[in-house]
Structures are given as structure tokens and as C-alpha cells.
C-alpha positions as CSV (number, residue, x, y, z in Angstrom):
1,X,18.9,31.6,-27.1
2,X,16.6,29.2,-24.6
3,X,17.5,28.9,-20.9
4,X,16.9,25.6,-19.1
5,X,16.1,25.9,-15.6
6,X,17.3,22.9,-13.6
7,X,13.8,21.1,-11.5
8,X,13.9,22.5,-7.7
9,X,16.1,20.7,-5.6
10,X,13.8,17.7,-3.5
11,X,13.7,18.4,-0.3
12,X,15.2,15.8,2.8
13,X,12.8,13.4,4.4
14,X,13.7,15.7,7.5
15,X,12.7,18.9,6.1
16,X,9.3,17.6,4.5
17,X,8.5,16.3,7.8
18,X,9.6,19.4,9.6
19,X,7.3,21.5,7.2
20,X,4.4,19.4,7.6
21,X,4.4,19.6,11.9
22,X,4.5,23.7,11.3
23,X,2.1,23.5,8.8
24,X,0.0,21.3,10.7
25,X,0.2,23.4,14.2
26,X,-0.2,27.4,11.6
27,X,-3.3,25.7,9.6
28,X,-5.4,23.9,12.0
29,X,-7.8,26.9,11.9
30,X,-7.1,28.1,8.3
31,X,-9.7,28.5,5.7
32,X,-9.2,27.1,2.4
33,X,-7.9,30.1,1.2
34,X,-4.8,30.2,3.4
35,X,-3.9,26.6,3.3
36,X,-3.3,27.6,-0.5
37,X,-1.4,30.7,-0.1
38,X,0.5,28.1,2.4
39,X,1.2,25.6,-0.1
40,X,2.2,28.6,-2.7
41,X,4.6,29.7,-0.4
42,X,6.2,26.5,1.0
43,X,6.3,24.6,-2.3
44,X,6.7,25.0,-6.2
45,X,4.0,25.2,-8.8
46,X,5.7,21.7,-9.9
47,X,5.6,19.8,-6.6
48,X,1.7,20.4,-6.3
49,X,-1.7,18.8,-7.8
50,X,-4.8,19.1,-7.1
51,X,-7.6,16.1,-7.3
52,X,-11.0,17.2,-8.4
53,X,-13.9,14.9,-9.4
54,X,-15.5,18.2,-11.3
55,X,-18.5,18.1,-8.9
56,X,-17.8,21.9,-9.6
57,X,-15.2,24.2,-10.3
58,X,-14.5,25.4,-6.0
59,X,-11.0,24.0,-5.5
60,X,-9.2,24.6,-8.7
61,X,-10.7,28.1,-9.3
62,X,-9.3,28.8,-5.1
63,X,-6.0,27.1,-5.5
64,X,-4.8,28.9,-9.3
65,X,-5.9,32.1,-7.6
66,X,-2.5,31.1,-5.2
67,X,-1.0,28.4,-7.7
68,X,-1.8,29.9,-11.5
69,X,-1.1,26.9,-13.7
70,X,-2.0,24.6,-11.5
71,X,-1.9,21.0,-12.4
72,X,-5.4,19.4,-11.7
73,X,-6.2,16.1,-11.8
74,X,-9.1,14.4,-13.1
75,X,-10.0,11.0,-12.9
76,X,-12.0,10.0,-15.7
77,X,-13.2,6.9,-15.5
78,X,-15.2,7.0,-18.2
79,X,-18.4,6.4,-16.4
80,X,-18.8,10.4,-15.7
81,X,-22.3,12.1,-16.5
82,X,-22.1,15.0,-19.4
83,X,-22.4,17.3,-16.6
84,X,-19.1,16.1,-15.0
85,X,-17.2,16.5,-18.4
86,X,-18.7,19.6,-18.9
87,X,-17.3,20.8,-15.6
88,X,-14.0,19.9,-16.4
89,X,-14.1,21.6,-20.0
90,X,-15.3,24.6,-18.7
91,X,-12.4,24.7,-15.9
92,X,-9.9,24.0,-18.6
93,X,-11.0,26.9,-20.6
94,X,-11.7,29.4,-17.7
95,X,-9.0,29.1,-15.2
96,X,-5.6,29.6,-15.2
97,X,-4.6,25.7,-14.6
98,X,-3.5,22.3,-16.8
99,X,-6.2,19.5,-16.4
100,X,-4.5,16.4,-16.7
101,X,-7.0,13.8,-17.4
102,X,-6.1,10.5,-16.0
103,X,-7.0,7.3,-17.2
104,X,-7.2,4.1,-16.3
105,X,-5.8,1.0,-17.7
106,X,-8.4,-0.5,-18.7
107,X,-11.1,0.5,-21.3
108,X,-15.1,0.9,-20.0
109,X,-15.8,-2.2,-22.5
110,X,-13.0,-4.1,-20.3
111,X,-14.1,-2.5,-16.9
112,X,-17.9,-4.0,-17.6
113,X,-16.7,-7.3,-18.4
């Protein structure tokens, strides 16, 4: 037997803006590390992203130590050196987090023209 979990509830426009004045004022000083534990506490695992050009592997490996499964997001334009794709592969397979590759609409062929 499977059990469906209904998504989280969104929040009010109130609320959001109610969490993000006591977040602002309790992280102005915060390292990295505790404005993830933050965002692990305040929101779900489903209502948070991380963008990451794959320059290295910093922010996701920091955030999925808060956030395990983390969804991050990589823009691949296709103009990225082997380097940059390498990153990302090795951050897929290491860490505990889903890279979404994004693409855009049009194809390298069509972005040159």
C-alpha cells in the first residue's frame, strides 16, 4: 500500500513577508552555514533551489549538508568548458542533491545565428 503525502500548504503573502523581515534582522551576521540551517528550518526540501554555475562544488555540498536532496540548478547553456560539466557530474554523483539541468529554448546552432 503507497501513501500520498499532500504538497505543504503555501504560505500567505503575509507570512512570507513576515519570515523574510526575521530572517533578515537573525542573518545579517550569519555565515553561510547558518543561513542554510535557516532555510532548512523555515522551509521544505520542496520550496528550495539552489543556482550554481559549477565554478565548484561550495554551495551545494554546504546547503545538502542542511537540505539532503537538494534541488540544484544548473544553467547549461551549452557554451560551458569540460571543466564546468565535469563539476556538475561530479556533484551529481557525490552529493546527496538532484541537479536539474536547465536548458534553454533555443539550440547553440540557433543561439550563434
Amino acid at each position: 500500500m503507497s501513501t500520498v503525502t499532500s504538497p505543504t500548504p503555501l504560505r500567505s503573502h503575509d507570512e512570507l513577508r513576515a519570515l523574510a523581515e526575521a530572517g533578515s534582522e537573525l542573518l545579517k551576521d550569519a555565515t553561510a552555514d547558518e543561513v542554510a540551517a535557516w532555510v532548512a528550518e523555515n522551509f521544505s526540501k520542496d520550496a528550495v533551489a539552489v543556482a550554481c554555475s559549477m565554478a565548484d562544488s561550495v554551495l551545494p555540498h554546504l546547503v545538502s549538508q542542511h537540505i539532503p536532496g537538494v534541488d540544484v540548478l544548473f544553467l547549461d547553456t551549452g557554451y560551458h568548458f569540460v571543466e564546468t560539466y565535469s563539476t556538475r557530474d561530479e556533484v551529481a554523483r557525490s552529493l546527496n542533491v538532484n541537479v536539474v539541468d536547465v536548458l534553454p529554448e533555443k539550440t547553440v546552432a540557433e543561439q550563434d545565428a
